[in-house]
MIGUMI-679372 format. One line per 2 residues: their letters; for each residue x, y, z of N, C-alpha, C. Coordinates in steps of 0.2 Angstrom, whole numbers, plus 2048, in hexadecimal, padded with zeros to 3 digits. Atoms other than C-alpha are relative to their C-alpha. Layout:
N
A = X/Y/Z/X/Y/Z/X/Y/Z  ...
END
This chain:
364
XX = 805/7FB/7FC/6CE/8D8/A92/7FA/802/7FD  806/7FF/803/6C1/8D8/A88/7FA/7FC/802
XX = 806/803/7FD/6AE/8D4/A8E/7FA/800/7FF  805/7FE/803/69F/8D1/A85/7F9/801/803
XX = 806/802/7FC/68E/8D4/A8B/7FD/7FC/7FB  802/805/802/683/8C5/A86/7FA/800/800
XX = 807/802/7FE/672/8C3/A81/7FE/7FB/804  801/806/7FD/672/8B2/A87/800/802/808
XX = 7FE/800/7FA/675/8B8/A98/7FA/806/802  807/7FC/802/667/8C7/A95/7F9/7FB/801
XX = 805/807/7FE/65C/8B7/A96/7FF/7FE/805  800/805/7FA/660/8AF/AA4/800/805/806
XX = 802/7F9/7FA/660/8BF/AAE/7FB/804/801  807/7FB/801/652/8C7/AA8/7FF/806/7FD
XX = 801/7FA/803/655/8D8/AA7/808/803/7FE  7FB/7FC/804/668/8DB/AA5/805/7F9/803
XX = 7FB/805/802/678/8D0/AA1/807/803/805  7FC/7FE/801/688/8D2/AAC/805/7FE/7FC
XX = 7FC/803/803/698/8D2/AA4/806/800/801  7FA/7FF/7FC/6A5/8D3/AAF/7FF/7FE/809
XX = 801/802/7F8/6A7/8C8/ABF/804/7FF/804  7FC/7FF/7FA/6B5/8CD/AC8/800/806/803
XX = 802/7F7/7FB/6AE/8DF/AD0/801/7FB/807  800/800/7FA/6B2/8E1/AE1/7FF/806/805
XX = 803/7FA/7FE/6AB/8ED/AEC/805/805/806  7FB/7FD/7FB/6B5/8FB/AF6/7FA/801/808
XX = 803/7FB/7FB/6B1/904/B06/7FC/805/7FE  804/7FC/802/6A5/90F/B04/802/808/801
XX = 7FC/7F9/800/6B0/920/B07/806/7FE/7FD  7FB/800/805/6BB/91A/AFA/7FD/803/7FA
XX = 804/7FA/806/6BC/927/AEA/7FF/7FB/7FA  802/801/805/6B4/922/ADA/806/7FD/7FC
XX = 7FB/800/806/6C0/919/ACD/800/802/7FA  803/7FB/807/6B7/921/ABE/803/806/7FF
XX = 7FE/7F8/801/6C3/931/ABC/7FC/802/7FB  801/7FB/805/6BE/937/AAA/7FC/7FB/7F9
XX = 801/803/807/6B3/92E/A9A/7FD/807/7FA  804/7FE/805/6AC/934/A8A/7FE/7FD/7FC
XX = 806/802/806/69F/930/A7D/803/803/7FA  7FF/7FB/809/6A5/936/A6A/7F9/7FC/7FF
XX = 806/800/804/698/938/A5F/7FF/7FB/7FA  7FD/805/805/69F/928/A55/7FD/7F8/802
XX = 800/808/7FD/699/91C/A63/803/7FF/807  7FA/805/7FE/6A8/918/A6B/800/804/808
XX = 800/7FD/7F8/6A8/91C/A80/806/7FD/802  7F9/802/7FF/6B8/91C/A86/7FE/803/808
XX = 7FE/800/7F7/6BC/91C/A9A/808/800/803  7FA/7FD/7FC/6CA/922/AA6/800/7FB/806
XX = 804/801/7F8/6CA/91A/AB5/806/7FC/807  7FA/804/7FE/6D7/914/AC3/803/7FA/7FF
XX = 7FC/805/803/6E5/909/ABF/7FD/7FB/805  803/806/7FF/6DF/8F7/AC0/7F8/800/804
XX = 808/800/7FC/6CD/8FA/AC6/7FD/7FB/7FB  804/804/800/6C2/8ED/AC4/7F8/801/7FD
XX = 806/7FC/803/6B0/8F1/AB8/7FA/7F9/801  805/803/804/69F/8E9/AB6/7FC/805/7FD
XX = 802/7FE/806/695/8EC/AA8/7F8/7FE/7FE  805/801/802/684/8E9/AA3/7FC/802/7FC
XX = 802/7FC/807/678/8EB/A95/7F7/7FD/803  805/800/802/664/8EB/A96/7FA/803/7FC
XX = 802/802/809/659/8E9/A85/7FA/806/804  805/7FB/800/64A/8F9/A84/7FA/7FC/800
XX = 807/803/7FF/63A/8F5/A8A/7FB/805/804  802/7FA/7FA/62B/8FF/A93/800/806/7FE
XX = 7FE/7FA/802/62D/90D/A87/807/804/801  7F9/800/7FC/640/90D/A8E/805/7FF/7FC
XX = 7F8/801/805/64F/90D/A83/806/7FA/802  7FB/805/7FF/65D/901/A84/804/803/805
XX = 7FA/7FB/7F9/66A/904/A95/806/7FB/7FE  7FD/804/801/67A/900/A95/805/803/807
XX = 7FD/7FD/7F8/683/904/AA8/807/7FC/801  7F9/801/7FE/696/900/AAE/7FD/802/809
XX = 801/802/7F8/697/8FE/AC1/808/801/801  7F6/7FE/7FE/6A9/906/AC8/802/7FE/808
XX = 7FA/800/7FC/6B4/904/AD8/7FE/807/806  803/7F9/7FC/6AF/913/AE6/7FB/802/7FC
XX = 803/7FD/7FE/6A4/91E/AE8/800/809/7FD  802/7F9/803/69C/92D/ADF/801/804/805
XX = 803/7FC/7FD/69C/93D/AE7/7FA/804/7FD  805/7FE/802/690/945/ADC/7FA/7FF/7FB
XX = 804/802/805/683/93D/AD4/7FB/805/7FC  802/7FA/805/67B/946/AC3/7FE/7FB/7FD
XX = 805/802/807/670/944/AB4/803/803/7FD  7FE/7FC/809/678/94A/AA2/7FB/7FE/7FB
XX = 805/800/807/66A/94E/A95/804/7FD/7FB  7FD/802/808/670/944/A84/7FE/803/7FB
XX = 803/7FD/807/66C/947/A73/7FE/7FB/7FC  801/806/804/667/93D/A64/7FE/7FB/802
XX = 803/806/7FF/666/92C/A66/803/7FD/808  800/801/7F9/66D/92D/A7A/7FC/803/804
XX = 808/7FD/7FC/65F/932/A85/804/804/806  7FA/7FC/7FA/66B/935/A95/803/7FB/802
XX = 7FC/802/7FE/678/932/A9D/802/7FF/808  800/7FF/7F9/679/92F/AB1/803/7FC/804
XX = 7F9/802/7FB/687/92C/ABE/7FD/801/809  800/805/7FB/682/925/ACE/804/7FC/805
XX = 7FE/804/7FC/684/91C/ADF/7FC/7FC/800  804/805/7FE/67A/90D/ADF/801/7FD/805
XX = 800/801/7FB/681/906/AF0/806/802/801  7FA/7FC/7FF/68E/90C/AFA/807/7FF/7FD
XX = 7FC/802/805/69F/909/AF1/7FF/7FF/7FB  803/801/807/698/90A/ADF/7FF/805/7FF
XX = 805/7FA/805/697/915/AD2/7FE/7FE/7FC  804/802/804/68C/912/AC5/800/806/7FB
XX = 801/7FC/805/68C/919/AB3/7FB/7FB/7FB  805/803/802/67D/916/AAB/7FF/805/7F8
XX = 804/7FD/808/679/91D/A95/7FA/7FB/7FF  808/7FE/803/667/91D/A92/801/801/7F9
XX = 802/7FC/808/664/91C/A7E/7F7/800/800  807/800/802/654/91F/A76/7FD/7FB/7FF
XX = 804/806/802/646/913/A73/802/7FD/7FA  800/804/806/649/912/A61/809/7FD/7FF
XX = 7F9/805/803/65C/90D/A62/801/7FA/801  7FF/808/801/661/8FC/A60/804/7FE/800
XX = 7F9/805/7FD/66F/8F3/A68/802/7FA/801  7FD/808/802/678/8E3/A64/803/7FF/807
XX = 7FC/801/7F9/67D/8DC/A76/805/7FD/7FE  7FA/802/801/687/8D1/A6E/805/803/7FC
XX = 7FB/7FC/805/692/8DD/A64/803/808/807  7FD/7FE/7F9/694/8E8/A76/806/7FE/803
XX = 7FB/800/7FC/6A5/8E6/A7D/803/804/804  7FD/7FB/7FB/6AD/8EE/A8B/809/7FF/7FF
XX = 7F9/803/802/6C0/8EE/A87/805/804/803  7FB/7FE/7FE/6CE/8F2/A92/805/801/7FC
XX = 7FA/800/805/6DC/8F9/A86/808/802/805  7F8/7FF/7FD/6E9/8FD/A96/7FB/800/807
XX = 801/801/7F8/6E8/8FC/AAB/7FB/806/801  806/7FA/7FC/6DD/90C/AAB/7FD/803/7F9
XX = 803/7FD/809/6D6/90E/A98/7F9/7F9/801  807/806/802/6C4/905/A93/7FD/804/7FB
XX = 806/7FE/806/6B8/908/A83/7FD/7FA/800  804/804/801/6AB/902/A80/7FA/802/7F9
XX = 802/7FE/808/6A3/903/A6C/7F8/800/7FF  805/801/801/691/906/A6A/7FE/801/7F5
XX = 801/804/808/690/900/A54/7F9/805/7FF  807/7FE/803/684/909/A4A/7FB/806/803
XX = 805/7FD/800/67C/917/A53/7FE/807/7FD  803/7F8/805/673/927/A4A/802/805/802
XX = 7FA/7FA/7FF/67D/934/A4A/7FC/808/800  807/7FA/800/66C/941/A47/801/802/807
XX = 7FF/7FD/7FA/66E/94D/A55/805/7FE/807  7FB/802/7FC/67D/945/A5F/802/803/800
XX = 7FC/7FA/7FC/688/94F/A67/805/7FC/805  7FC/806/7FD/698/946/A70/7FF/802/808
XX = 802/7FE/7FB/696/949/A82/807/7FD/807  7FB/802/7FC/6A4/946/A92/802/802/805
XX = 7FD/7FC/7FA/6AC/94A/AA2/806/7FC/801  7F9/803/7FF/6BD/949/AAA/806/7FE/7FA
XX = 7FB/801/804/6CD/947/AA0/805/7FB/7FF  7FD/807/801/6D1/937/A97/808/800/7FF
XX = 7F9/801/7FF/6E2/93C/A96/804/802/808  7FF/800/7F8/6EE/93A/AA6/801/808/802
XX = 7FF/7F7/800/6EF/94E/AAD/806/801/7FF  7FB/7FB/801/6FB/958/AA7/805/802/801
XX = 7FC/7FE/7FB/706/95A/AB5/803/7FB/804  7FC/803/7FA/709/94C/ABD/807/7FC/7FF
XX = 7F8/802/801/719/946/AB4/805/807/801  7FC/7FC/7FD/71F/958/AB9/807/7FF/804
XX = 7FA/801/7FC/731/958/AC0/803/807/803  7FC/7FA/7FC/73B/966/AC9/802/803/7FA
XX = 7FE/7FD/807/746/969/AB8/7F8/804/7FE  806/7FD/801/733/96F/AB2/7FF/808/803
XX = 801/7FC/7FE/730/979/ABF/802/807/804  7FC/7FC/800/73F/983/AC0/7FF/803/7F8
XX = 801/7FB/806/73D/988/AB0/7F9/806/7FC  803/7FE/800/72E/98F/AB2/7FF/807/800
XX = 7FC/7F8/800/72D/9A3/AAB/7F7/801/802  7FB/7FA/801/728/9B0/AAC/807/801/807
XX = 7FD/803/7FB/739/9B0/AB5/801/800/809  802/7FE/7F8/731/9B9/AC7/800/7F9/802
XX = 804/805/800/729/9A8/AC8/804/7F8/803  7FC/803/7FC/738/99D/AD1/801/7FE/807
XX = 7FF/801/7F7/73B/995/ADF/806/803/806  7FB/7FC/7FD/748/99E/AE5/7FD/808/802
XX = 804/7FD/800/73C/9AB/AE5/7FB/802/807  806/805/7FB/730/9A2/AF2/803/804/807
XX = 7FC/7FE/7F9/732/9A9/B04/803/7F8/804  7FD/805/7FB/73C/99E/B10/7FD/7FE/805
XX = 801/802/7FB/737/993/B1D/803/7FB/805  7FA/804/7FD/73E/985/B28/800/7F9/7FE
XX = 800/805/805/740/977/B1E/7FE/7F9/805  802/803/7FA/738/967/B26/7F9/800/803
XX = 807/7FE/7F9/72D/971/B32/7FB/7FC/7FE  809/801/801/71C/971/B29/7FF/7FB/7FB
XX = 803/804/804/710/968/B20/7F9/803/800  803/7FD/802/704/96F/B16/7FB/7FA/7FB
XX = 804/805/804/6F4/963/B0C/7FD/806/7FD  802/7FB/805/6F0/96B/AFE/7F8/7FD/7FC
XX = 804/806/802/6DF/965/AF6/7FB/806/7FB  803/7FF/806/6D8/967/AE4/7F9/7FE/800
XX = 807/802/7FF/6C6/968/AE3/7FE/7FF/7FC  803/803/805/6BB/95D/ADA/805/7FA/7FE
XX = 7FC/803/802/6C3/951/ACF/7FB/7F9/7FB  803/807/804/6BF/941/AC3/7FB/802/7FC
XX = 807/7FC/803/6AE/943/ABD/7FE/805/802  802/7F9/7FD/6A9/952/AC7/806/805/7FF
XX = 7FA/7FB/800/6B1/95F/ABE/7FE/806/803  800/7F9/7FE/6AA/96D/AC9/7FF/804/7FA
XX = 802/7F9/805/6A5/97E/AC0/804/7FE/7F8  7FD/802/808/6A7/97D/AAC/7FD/805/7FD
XX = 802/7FA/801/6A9/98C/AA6/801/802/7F7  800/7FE/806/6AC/996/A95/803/7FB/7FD
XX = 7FB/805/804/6B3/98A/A87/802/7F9/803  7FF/805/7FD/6B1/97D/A92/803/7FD/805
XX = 7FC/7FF/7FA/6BD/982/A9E/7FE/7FC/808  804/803/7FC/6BB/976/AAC/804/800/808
XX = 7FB/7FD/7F9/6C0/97A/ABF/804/7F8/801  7FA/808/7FF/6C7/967/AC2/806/800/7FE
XX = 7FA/801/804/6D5/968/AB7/805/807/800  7FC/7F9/7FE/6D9/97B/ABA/803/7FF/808
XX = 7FF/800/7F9/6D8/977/ACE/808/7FC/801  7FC/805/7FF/6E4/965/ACC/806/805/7FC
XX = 7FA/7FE/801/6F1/970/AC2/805/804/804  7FD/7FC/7FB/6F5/97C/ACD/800/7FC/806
XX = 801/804/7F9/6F3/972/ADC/808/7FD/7FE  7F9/805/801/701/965/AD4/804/804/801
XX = 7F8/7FC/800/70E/973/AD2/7FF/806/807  7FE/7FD/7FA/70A/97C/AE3/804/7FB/805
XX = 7FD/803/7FB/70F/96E/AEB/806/7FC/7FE  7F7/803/802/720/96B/AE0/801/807/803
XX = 7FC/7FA/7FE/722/97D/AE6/801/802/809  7FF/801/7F7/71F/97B/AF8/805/7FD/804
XX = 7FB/804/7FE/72A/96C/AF8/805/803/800  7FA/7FE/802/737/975/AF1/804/806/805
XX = 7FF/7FC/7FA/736/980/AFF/801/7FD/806  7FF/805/7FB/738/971/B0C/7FA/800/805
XX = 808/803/7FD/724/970/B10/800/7FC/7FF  802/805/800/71F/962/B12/7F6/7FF/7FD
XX = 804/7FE/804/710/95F/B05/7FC/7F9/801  806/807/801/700/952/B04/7FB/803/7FD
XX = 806/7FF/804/6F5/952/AF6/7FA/7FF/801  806/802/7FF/6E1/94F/AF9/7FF/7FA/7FB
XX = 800/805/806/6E3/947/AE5/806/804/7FE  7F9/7FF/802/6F1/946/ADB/7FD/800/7F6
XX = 800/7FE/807/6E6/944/AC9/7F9/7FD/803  807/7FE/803/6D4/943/AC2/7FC/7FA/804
XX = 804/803/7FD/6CC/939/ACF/7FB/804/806  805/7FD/7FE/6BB/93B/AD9/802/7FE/805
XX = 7FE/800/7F5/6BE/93F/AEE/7FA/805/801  805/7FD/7FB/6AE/943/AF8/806/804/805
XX = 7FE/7FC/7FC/6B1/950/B04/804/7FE/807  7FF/802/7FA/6B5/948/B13/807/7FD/802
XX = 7F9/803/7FF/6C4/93E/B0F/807/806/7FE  7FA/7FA/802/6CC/94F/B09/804/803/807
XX = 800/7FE/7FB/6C9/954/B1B/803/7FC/806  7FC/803/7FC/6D0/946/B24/808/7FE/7FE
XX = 7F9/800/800/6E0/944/B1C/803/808/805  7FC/7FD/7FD/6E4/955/B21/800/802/808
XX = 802/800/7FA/6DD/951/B34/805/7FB/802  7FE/804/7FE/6E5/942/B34/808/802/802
XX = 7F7/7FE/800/6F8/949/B30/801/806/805  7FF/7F9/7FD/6F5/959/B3A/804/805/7FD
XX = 7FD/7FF/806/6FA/962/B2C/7FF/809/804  800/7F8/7FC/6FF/977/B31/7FB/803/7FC
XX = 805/7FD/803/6F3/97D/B25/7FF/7FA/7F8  805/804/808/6E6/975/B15/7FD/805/7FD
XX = 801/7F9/802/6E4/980/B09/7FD/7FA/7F7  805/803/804/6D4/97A/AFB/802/805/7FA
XX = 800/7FC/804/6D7/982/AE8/7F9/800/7FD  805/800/805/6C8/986/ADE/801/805/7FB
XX = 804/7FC/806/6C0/98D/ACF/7F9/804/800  805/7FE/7FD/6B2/999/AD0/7FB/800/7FA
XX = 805/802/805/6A2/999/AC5/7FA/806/802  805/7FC/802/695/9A6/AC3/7F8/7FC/802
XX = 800/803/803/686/99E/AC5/7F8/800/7FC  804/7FE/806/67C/9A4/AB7/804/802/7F9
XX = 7FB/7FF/801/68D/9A4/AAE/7FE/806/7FE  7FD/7FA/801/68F/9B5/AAD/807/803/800
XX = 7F7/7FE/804/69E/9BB/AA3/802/806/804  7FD/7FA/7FE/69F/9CD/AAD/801/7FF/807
XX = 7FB/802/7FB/6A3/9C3/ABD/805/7FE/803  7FA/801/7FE/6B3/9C1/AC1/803/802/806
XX = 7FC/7FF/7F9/6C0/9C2/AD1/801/7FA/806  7FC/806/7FF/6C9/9B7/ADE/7FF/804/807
XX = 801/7FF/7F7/6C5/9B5/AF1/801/7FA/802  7FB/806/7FC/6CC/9A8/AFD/7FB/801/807
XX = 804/802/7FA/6C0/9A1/B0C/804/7FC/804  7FE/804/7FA/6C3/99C/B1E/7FB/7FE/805
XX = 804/803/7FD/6BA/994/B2A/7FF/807/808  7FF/7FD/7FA/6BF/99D/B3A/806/802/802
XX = 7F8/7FE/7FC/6CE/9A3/B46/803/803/7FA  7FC/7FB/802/6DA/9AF/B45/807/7FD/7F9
XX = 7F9/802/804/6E7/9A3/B3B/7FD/7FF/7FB  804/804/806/6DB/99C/B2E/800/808/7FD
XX = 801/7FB/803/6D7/9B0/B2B/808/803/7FC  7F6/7FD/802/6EB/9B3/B2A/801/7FE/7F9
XX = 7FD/805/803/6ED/9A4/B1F/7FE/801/7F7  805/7FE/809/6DE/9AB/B12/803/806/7FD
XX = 7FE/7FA/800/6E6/9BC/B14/803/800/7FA  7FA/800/805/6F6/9B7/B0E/800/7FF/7FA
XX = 800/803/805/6F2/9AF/B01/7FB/802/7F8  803/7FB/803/6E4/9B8/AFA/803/807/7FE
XX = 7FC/7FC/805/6F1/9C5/AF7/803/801/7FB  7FA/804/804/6FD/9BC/AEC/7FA/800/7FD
XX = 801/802/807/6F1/9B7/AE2/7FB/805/7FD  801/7F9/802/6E9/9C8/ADF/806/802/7FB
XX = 7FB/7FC/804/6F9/9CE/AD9/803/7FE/7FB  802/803/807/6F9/9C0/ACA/7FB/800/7FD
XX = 807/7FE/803/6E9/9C5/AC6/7FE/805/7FF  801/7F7/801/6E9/9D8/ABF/7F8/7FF/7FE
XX = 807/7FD/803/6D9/9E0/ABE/7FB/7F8/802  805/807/7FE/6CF/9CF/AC6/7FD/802/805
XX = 7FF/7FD/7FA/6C6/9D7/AD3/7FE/7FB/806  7FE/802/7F9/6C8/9D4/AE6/7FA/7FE/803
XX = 803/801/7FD/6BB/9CA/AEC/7FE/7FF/807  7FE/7FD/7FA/6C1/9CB/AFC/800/7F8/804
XX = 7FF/809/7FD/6C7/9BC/B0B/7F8/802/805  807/801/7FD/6B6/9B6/B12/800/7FB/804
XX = 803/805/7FA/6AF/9AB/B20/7FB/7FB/7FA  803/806/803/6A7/99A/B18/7FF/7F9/803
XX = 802/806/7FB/6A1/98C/B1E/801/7FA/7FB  801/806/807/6A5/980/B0F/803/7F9/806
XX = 800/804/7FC/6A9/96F/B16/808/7FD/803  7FA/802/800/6BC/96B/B14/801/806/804
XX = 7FB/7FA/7F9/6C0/97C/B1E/7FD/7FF/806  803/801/7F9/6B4/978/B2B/801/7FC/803
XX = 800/805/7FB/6B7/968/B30/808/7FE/801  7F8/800/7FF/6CA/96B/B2F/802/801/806
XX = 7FC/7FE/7FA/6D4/96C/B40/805/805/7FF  7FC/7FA/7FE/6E1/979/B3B/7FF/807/7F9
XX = 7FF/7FD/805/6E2/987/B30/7FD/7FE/7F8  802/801/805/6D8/985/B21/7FC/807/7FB
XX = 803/7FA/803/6D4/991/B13/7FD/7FA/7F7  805/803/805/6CA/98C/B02/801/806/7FC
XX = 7FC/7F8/804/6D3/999/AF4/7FA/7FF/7F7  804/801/806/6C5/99C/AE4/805/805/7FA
XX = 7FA/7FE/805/6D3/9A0/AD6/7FC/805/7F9  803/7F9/805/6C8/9AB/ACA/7F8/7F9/7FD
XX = 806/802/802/6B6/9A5/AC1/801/7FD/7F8  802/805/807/6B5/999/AB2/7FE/802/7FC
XX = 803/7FB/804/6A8/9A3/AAD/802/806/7FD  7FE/7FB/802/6B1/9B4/AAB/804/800/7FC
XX = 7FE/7FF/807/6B4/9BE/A9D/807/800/801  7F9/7FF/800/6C4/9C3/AA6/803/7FA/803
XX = 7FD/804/7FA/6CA/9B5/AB2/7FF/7FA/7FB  801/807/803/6C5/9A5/AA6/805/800/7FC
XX = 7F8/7FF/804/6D4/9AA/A98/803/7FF/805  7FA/7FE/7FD/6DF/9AB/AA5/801/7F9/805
XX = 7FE/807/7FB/6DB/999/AAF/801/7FD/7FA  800/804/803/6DA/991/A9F/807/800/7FD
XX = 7FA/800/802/6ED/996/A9D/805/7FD/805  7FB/805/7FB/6FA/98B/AA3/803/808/804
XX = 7FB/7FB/7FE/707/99B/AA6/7FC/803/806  804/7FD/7FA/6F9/9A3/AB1/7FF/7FB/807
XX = 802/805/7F9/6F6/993/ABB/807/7FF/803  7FA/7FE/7FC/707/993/AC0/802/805/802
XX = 800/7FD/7FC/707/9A1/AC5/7FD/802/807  803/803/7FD/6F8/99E/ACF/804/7FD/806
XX = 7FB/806/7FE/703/98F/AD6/804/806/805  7F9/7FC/7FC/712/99C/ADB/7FC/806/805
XX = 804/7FB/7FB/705/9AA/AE3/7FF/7FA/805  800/804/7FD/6FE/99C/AEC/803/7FD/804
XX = 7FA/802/7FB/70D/995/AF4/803/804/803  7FE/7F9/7FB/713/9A6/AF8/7FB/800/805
XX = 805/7FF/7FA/704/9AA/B02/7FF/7F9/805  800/806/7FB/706/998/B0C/807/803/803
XX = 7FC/7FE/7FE/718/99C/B0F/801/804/805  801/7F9/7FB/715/9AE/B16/7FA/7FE/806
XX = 805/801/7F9/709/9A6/B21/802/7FC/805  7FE/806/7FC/712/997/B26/807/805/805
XX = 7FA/7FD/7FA/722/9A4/B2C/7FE/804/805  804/7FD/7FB/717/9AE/B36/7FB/7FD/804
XX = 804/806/7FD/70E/99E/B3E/801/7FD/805  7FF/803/7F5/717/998/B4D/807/805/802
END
């Protein structure tokens, strides 16, 4: 799995060499297969990215006062395209759609760096691992740089045994209010993902990774109560908006309920507190009600920002019951310690579930 970029191919092309000729293009409302890479400061780029996805690669040489580029070409579709200032000897770093169904990651180094194309390799080391070693570059002012989590999330080899054991001991499913086993179906959907780690707060605290844990264990807790559950995602990839909002139109799901992290945004340490939005109707107001209560009550001294009306896109374009829950501020002094702690997000998780539950019993 190894694939070298090739001056000689740099020649015949003119301005950049592929080095990888079996890409295939998706739909263009398919998500990104780029979950998570990073840059060390050693060199060495490493990448995350769906099992068996297919890469091209390309290298073109500094010219025009322009530094050497070297871009990968992924499988789906960005949601969010972005610039990252570099340092040292990386000028920047930029993530794009270049045509529909394509993401594009593009490093930019500086004019004076110097790059061997033939000592470039692109190297798959397993079905969703890849690095790629840039040799020799000046370490003066680098800085490692990255998004997304190259390791698999946290959660998803979770089993029941796990989360039966979960303290402090309130915190059980047995616990959980009753419903009718069967009945409902409930989509759950973790916001952001892959490279768009959403808000990135104290310590680097990053809302994708907080939103996807609790999401995973609400919907072993939901299960466990005989809901019927549907993820939006299941681990660290990119999903535009749209497909979040059809899955749970598609199923006719009894309520959608979006997790977030919330973000200051001039990160201000002295704001903190936890509010839950709805779109409309008296059920969606119920649904935020409930659930904004619960999670109040795992959250001492968080203050109550209260259940609001919002127009964000997944609650509006939902057909049933839809609320969008902001679990405390990334930035804050008081609320950032407390997402950045597993123990807290499960409780989150268990608040959360309670307040669906108590809405689903009081729902038809």
């Amino acid at each position: 799995m190894s694939l070298a970029l090739s001056r000689r191919i740099v020649v015949l092309l003119a301005s950049f060499s592929p080095i990888a000729l079996f890409f295939f293009a998706l739909p263009s409302w398919a998500a990104s297969s780029l979950a998570a890479w990073y840059l060390s400061r050693d060199g060495l780029l490493q990448l995350r990215t769906s099992k068996n996805s297919h890469l091209e690669a390309f290298y073109q040489p500094a010219g025009d006062g322009k530094g050497a580029r070297v871009w990968i070409d992924f499988q789906g579709e960005l949601v969010r395209p972005r610039s990252l200032e570099g340092s040292g000897p990386v000028r920047e770093i930029r993530l794009g759609k270049p045509s529909p169904g394509l993401t594009r990651f593009v490093i930019e180094f500086q004019p004076y760096v110097n790059l061997d194309p033939e000592k470039l390799k692109l190297i798959g080391t397993s079905s969703d691992r890849w690095q790629l070693k840039f040799d020799n570059l000046p370490k003066n002012g680098f800085r490692s740089i990255g998004e997304g989590d190259l390791t698999s999330p946290p959660l998803a080899r979770l089993n029941k045994q796990k989360f039966n054991s979960f303290s402090p001991t309130p915190f059980v499913v047995s616990k959980l209010p009753d419903v009718s086993r069967g009945r409902y179906l409930v989509v759950i959907d973790p916001g952001h993902g892959g490279p768009d780690p959403g808000a990135v707060g104290i310590g680097g605290l990053r809302e994708s990774d907080i939103v996807l844990e609790i999401s995973l264990q609400l919907a072993e807790l939901l299960r466990a109560k005989g809901v019927k559950v549907r993820l939006t995602r299941k681990s660290e990839i990119d999903l535009d908006l749209p497909p979040r909002v059809a899955i749970a139109n598609r199923l006719r799901a009894n309520a959608f309920v979006s997790i977030h992290a919330n973000a200051s945004s001039r990160n201000w340490e002295d704001v903190n507190g936890i509010e839950t939005f709805y779109f409309s109707g008296v059920k969606g107001n119920q649904l935020a009600s409930k659930i904004q209560e619960q999670v109040l009550e795992v959250s001492p001294r968080s203050p109550n920002r209260g259940v609001r009306k919002g127009r964000f896109f997944v609650i509006r374009r939902t057909t049933m019951p839809a609320v969008l829950v902001e679990t405390g501020f990334v930035t804050g002094r008081l609320d950032a310690p407390r997402l950045a702690d597993s123990k807290h997000r499960r409780r989150l998780a268990f608040a959360i579930a309670t307040g669906i539950l108590k809405y689903l019993q009081g729902s038809i």
